[in-house]
Every structure is written in C-alpha cells, then in structure tokens.
C-alpha positions as CSV (number, residue, x, y, z in Angstrom):
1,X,-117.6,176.3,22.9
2,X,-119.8,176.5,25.8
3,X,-119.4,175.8,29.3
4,X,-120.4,173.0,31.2
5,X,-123.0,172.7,33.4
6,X,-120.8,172.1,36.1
7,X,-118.8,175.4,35.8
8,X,-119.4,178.6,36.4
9,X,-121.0,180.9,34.6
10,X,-118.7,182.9,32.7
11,X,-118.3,187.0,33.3
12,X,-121.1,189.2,31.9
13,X,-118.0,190.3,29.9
14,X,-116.8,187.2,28.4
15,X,-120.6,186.9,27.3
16,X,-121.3,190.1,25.7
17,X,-117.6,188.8,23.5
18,X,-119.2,185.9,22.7
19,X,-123.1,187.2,21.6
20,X,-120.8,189.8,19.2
21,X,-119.0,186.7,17.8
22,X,-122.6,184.7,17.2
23,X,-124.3,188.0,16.1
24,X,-121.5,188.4,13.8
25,X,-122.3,184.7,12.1
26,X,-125.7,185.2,12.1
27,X,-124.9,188.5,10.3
28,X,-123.0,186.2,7.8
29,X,-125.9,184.0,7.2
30,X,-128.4,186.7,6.9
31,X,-126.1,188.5,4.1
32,X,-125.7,184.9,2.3
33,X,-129.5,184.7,2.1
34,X,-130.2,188.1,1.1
35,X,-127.2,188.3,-1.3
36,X,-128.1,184.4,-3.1
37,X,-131.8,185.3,-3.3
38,X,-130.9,189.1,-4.9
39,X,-128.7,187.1,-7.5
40,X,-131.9,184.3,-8.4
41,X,-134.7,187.3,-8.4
42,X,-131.9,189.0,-11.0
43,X,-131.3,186.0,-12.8
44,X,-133.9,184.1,-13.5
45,X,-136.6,186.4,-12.4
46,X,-135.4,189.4,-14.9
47,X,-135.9,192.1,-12.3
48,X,-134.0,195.0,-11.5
49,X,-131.5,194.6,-8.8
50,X,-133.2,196.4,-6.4
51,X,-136.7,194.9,-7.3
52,X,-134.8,191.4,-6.7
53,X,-133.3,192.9,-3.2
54,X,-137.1,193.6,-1.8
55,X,-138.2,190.1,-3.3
56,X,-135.8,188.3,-1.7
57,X,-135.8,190.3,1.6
58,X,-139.7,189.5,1.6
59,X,-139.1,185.5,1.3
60,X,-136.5,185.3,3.5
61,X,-138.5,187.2,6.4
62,X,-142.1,185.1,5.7
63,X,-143.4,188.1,4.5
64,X,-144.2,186.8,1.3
65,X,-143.1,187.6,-2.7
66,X,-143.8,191.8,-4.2
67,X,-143.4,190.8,-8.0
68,X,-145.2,187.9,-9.7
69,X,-142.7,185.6,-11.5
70,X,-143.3,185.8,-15.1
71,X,-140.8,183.5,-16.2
72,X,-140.6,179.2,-15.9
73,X,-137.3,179.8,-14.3
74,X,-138.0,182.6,-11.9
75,X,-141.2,180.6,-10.6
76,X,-138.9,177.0,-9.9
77,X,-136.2,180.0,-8.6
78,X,-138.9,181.7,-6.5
79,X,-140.1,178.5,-5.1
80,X,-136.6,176.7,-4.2
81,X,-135.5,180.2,-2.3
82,X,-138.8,180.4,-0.6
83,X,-138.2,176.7,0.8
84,X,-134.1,178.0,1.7
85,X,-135.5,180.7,3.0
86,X,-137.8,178.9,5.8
87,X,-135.0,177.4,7.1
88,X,-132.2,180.1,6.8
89,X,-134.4,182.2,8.7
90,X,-134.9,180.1,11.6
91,X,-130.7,179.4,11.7
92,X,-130.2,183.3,11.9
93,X,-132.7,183.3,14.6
94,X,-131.2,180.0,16.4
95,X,-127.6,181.3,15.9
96,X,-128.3,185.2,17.2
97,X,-130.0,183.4,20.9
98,X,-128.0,180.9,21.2
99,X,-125.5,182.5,23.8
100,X,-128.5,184.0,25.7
101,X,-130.3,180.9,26.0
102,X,-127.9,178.8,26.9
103,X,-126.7,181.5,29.8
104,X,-130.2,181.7,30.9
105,X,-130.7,177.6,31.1
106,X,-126.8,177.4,32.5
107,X,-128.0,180.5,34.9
108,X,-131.0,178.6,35.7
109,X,-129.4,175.2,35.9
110,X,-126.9,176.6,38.7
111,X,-129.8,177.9,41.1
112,X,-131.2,174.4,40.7
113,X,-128.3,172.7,42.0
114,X,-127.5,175.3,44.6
115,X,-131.3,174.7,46.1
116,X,-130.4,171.0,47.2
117,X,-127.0,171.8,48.5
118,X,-128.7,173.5,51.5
C-alpha cells in the first residue's frame, strides 16, 4: 500500500491520488457513524430525525449529547454510541493522515539515510 523505506518517495502527484482515496474512506467511516447514530437517536431515543442527526453529530465529535434521553433504551443507546463514537472518531482521524504522515516520516527517513552516505 505504501512504499518502503528503501524506495523513493513517490510523485507529489501519485500522493495527492492516494490522500483523495484515504479521505474518501474516512468520508465512508464518518457517514457510517453519523448515519448509525441518526438511526439509534430515532429509534430508541424518540426524536425527530433531525434532533437525532445533531445528537449524534455531537457524540461522535466529543462535543457531548443536546437532548436528555428520556427513555431506558435511548439512555443504554446513548451510552453504547457514545463509547463507538470515541473510537470511530479517532479512525476517521487516523485514516484522513495517514498518507501525510507516513510521507513526512518516509520524507524524513530518506534525509536520514542520505546524511551518512556522505
């Protein structure tokens, strides 16, 4: 998927390509998030769709819930997508920098070895 360290890096094209392709997937996993915890908030919360949209778009960013769960099944809802949430959000944020941290270390990684070769 990536290069090896002993390879070049790869053209500022071919990189841009392949940060479109990761934001892409992180795109995916953000609209999964938002989309299952929109659903719960409906469900088993008993709010309006776009009342359970801002719920879950709260969670999921560590922002914290708007409405107050009134029913057994929202609060158990409400606490399981809190806890998804938490780690969702770091993936997004793992899968969207992956490309540009790895070119930086890889970047970084070649000046290193070019320094003893003189």
């Amino acid at each position: 998927m990536f290069e090896h360290y002993q390879e070049p890096l790869k053209p500022r094209k071919e990189f841009v390509s392949r940060q479109i392709q990761y934001l892409a997937f992180a795109l995916v996993i953000l609209l999964l998030s938002i989309g299952i915890g929109t659903v719960g908030y409906h469900v088993f919360g008993n709010l309006k769709w776009l009342d359970s949209f801002l719920n879950a778009s709260m969670i999921l960013t560590g922002m914290g819930p708007v409405d107050k769960m009134e029913t057994d099944g929202g609060k158990v809802f409400s606490a399981l997508y809190a806890l998804f949430s938490g780690v969702a959000f770091l993936t997004f944020v793992g899968v969207l920098f992956a490309p540009v941290y790895h070119r930086f270390l890889h970047r970084f990684h070649l000046d290193a070895g070019n320094k003893g070769d003189d």
